[in-house]
C-alpha positions in Angstrom: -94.8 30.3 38.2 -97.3 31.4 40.7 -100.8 31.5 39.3 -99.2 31.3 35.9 -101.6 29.2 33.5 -99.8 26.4 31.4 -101.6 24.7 28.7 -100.5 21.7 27.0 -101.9 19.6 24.1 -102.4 15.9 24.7 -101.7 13.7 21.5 -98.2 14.1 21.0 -97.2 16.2 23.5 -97.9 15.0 26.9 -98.5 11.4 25.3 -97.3 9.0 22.2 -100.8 8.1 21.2 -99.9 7.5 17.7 -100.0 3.5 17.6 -104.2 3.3 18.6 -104.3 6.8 16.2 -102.9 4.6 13.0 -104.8 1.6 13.9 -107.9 3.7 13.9 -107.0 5.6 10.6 -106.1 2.3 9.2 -109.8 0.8 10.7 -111.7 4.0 8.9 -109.6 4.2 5.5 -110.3 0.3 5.0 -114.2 1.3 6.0 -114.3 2.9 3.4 -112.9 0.8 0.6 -109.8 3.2 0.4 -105.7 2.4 -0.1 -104.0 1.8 2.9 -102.3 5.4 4.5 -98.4 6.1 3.8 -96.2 6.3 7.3 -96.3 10.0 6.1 -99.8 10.6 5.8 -99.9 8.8 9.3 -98.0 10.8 10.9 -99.5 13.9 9.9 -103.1 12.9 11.2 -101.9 13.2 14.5 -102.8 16.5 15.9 -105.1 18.0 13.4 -109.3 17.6 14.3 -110.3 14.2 12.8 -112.5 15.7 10.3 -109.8 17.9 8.5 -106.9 15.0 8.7 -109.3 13.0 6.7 -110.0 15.5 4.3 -107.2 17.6 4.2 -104.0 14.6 4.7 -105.8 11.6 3.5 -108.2 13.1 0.9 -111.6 11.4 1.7 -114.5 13.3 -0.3 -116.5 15.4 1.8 -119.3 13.7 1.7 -117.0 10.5 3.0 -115.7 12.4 6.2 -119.1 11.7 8.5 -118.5 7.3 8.1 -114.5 7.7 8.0 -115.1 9.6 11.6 -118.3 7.3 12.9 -115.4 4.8 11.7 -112.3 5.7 13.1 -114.2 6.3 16.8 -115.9 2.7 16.9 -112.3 1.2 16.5 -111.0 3.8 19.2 -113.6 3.7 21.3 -113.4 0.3 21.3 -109.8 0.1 23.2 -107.2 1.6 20.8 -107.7 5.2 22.7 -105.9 3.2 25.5 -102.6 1.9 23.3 -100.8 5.3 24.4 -97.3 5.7 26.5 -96.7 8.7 28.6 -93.6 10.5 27.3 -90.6 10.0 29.6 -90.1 13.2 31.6 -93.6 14.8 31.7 -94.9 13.5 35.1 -91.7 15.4 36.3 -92.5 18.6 34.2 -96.1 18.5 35.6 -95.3 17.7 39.5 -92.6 20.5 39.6 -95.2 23.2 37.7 -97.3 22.5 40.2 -95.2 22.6 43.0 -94.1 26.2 41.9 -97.9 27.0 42.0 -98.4 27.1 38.2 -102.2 26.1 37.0 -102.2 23.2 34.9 -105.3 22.8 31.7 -105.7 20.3 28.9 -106.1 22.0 25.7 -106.8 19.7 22.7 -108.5 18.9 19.1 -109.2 15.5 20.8 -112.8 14.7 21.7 -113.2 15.7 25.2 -114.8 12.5 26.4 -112.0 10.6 25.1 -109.1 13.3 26.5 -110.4 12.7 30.0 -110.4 8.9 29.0 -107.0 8.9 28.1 -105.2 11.1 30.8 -107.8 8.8 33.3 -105.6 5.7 32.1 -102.4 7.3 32.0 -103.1 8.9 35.6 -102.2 12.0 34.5 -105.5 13.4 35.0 -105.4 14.8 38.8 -102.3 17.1 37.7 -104.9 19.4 35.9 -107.5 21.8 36.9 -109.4 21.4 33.7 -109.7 19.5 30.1 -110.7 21.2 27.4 -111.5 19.2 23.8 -113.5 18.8 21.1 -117.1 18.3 20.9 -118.2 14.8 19.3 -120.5 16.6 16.6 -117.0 18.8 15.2 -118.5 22.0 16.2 -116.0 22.7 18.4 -112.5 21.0 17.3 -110.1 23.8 16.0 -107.0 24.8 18.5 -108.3 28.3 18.6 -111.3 26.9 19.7 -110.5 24.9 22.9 -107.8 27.6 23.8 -110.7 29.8 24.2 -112.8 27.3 26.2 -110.1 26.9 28.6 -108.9 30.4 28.9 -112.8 31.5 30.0 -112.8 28.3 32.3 -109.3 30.0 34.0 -109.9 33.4 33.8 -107.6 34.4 36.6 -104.7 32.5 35.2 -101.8 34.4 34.8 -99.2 34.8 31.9 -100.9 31.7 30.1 -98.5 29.9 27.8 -99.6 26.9 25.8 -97.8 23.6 25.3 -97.8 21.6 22.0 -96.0 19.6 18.7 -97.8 20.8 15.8 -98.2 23.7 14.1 -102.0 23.5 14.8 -100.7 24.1 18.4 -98.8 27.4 17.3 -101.4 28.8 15.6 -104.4 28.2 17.7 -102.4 29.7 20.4 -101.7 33.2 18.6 -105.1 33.6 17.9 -105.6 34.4 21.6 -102.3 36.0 21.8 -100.5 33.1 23.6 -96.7 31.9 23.1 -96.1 28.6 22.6 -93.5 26.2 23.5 -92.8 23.8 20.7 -92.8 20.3 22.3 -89.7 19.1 20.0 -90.2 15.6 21.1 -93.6 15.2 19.2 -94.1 13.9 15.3 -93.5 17.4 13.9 -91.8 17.6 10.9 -88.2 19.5 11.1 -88.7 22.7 11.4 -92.8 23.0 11.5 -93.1 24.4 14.8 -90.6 27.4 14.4 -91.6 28.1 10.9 -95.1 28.2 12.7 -93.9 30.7 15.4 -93.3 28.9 18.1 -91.6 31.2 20.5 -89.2 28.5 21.2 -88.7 24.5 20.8 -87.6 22.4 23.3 -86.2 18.9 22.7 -87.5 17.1 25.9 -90.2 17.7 28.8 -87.0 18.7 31.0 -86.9 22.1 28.9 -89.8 23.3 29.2 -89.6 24.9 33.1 -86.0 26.6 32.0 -88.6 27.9 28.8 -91.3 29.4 30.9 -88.9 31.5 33.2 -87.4 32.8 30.1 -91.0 33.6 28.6 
């Protein structure tokens, strides 16, 4: 693990941030005059950027997007950003990765301001070398995107390997030529992350060191 750089998304993965997610989505969708989300469509706007959740899982016009997301950050802004629970068995993962010298980075479609809020609460934060997230304007929100911010701010990590629940994850990491760890644990539907290439999914935080020798 020495020098090796470990990436892991944030919603999902390293914390269950879905209850101030759906009370956000719920804040924005009744903004707007718009039915109330299904669980399902919950569930699925955690982990995708904001912008394409809105538009892609919950449908809002385009023209719509710009209030649902001026919406949905004034209720999380507001406190709901802090309704998360770390999931039981990552502040192990994380203190043994870094005991065995690995470098540890925040890769996620989150705003960055509101990652470093998160992980700040959580006190997760001094486990990583860097967060990389979103910009507020959308210009930068795509996996592929923050991936690449966060492999030019490590450039002498070694082996980097990323860490997520989505298929979003999967992806964004392939771009770049990175292998991901499916974080089994997260809201993925059965069988998302494999059919999204994941080189292999693990059910709990305790997998994933066992993974990354094998990778």
């Amino acid at each position: 693990m020495q020098g090796r750089l470990v990436l892991f998304d944030l919603d999902g993965t390293l914390v269950d941030s879905a209850p101030g997610i759906w009370s956000s989505v719920r804040a924005a969708v009744a903004a707007l005059g718009a039915a109330d989300p299904t669980p399902a469509q919950l569930r699925a706007m955690v982990g995708p950027p904001l912008q394409d959740g809105f538009a892609q899982v919950l449908g809002v016009p385009p023209a719509d997007v710009p209030r649902a997301v001026a919406a949905y950050r004034a209720h999380y802004s507001a406190g709901a950003l802090l309704d998360v629970t770390v999931h039981d068995g990552v502040p192990d993962l994380l203190g043994a990765l870094r005991v065995a010298g690995a470098v540890l980075a925040v890769a996620t479609s989150k705003p960055e301001t509101f990652a470093v809020r998160v992980l700040e609460h959580t006190g997760l934060l001094p486990a990583f070398a860097g967060v990389h997230g979103a910009t507020l304007d959308g210009a930068v929100r795509h996996k592929e995107q923050v991936v690449a911010a966060a492999l030019a701010a490590h450039p002498d990590g070694l082996r980097p390997v990323l860490v997520g629940d989505r298929a979003q994850d999967v992806l964004g990491a392939a771009v770049h030529g990175l292998p991901c760890i499916g974080a089994g644990w997260g809201p993925a539907e059965d069988g998302e992350l494999a059919a999204a290439g994941a080189v292999v999914v693990v059910g709990t935080p305790g997998e994933v060191l066992p993974a990354l020798t094998r990778i």
